[in-house]
matplotlib code that plots the C-alpha trace (Angstrom):
import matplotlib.pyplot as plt

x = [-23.7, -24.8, -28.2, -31.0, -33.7, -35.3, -35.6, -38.5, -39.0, -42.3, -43.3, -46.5, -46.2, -46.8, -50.5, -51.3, -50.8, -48.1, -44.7, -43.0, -39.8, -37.5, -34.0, -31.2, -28.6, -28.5, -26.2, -28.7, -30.9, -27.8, -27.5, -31.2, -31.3, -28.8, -27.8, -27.8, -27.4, -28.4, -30.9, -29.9, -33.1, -36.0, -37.9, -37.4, -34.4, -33.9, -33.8, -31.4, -28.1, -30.2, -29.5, -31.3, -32.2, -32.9, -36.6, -37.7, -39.0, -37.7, -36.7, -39.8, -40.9, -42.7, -43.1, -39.7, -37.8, -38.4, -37.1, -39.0, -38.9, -41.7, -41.7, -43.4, -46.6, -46.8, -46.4, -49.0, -51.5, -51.2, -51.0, -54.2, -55.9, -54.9, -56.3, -59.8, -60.2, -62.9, -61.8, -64.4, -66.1, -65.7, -68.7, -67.1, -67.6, -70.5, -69.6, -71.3, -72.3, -70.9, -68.4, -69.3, -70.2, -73.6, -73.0, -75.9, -78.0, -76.9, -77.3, -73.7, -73.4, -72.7, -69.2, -70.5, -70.6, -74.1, -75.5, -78.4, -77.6, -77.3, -79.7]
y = [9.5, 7.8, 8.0, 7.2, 8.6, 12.0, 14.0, 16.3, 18.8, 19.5, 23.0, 25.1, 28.4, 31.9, 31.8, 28.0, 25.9, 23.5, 24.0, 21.1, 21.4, 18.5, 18.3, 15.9, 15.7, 16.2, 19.3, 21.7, 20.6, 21.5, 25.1, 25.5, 23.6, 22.0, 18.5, 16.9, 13.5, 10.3, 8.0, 4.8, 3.1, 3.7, 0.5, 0.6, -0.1, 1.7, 4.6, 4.1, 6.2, 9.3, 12.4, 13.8, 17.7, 20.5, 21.7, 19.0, 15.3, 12.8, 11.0, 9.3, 6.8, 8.0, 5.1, 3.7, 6.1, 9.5, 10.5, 13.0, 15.3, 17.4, 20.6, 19.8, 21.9, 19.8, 16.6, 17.3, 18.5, 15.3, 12.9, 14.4, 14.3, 10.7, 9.2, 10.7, 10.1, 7.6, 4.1, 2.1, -0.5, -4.2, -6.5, -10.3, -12.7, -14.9, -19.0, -20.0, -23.5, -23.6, -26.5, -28.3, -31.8, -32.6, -35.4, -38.5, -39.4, -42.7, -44.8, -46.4, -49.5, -49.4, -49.8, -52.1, -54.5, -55.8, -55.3, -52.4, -48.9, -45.4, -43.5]
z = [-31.6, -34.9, -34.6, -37.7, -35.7, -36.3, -32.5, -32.1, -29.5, -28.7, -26.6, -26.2, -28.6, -27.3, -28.7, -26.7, -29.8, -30.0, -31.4, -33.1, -34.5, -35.6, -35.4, -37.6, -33.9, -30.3, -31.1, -32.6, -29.2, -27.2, -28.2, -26.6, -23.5, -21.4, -21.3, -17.7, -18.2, -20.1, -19.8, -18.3, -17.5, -20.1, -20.4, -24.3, -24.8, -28.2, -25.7, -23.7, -24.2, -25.6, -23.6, -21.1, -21.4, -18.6, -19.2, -21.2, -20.8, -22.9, -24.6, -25.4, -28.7, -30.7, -33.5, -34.9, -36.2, -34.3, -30.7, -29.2, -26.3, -24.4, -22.4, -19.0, -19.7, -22.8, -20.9, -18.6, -20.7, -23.6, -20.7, -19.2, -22.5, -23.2, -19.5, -20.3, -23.4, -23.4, -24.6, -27.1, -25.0, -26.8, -27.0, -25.3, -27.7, -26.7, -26.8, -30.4, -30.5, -34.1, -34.7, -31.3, -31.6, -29.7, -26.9, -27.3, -24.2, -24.1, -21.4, -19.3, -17.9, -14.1, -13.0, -10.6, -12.8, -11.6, -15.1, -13.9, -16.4, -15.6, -16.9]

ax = plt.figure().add_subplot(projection="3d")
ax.plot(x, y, z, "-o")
ax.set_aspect("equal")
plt.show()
C-alpha cells in the first residue's frame, strides 16, 4: 500500500508510561500483531483501507499525515482523560448597540385615512 503517512503505535510501558513507536509500513506492524481485517467504515475517509490489527484500536487520525493505533488500556485511559478534562467556558457575546441606527418617534398617519395620527 503506497502510503505517505507515518503509523504510530501507541502502548503502555512496563513502568506505566506510554510507549510510542513509529513505523514507515504496515509490515514492520505485522511482525507484532496480527492483521484481521480492514477498515471499511471510518468516518474519515482518509482512513479507510488501513488495516485493522488484533490487540490494538485503530486506525485513528492523528493530524494529516500520521496514522496511529492504540493498545486498549491506552484507549481507555486517553479517552477517559479527554471527557473530563474541563472545557474553558466562553463568555456569549452581548448585542452592542454599536453601528445600529436609532429609530425617530415619529408620529404615522392612520391607515384609515380619517386624517387623526398615531402616536
Amino acid at each position: 500500500m503506497s502510503l505517505n503517512k507515518q503509523i504510530r503505535v501507541v502502548t503502555r510501558a512496563s513502568d506505566g508510561s506510554l510507549r510510542i513507536k513509529d513505523f514507515e509500513d504496515f509490515d514492520q506492524i505485522a511482525t507484532l500483531h496480527d492483521q484481521i481485517g480492514i477498515d471499511d467504515c471510518s468516518t474519515d475517509l482518509t482512513l479507510r483501507g488501513m488495516p485493522l490489527f488484533r490487540g490494538l484500536i485503530g486506525p485513528l487520525a492523528e493530524g494529516k499525515s500520521i496514522v496511529r493505533y492504540e493498545s486498549p488500556e491506552v484507549f481507555e485511559a486517553l479517552t477517559k482523560e479527554w471527557s473530563q478534562a474541563k472545557t474553558k467556558r466562553r463568555r456569549r457575546k452581548t448585542k452592542s448597540t454599536a453601528g445600529t441606527v436609532p429609530i425617530p418617534n415619529v408620529p404615522m398617519a392612520s391607515p384609515l385615512g380619517s386624517g387623526t395620527m398615531i402616536p
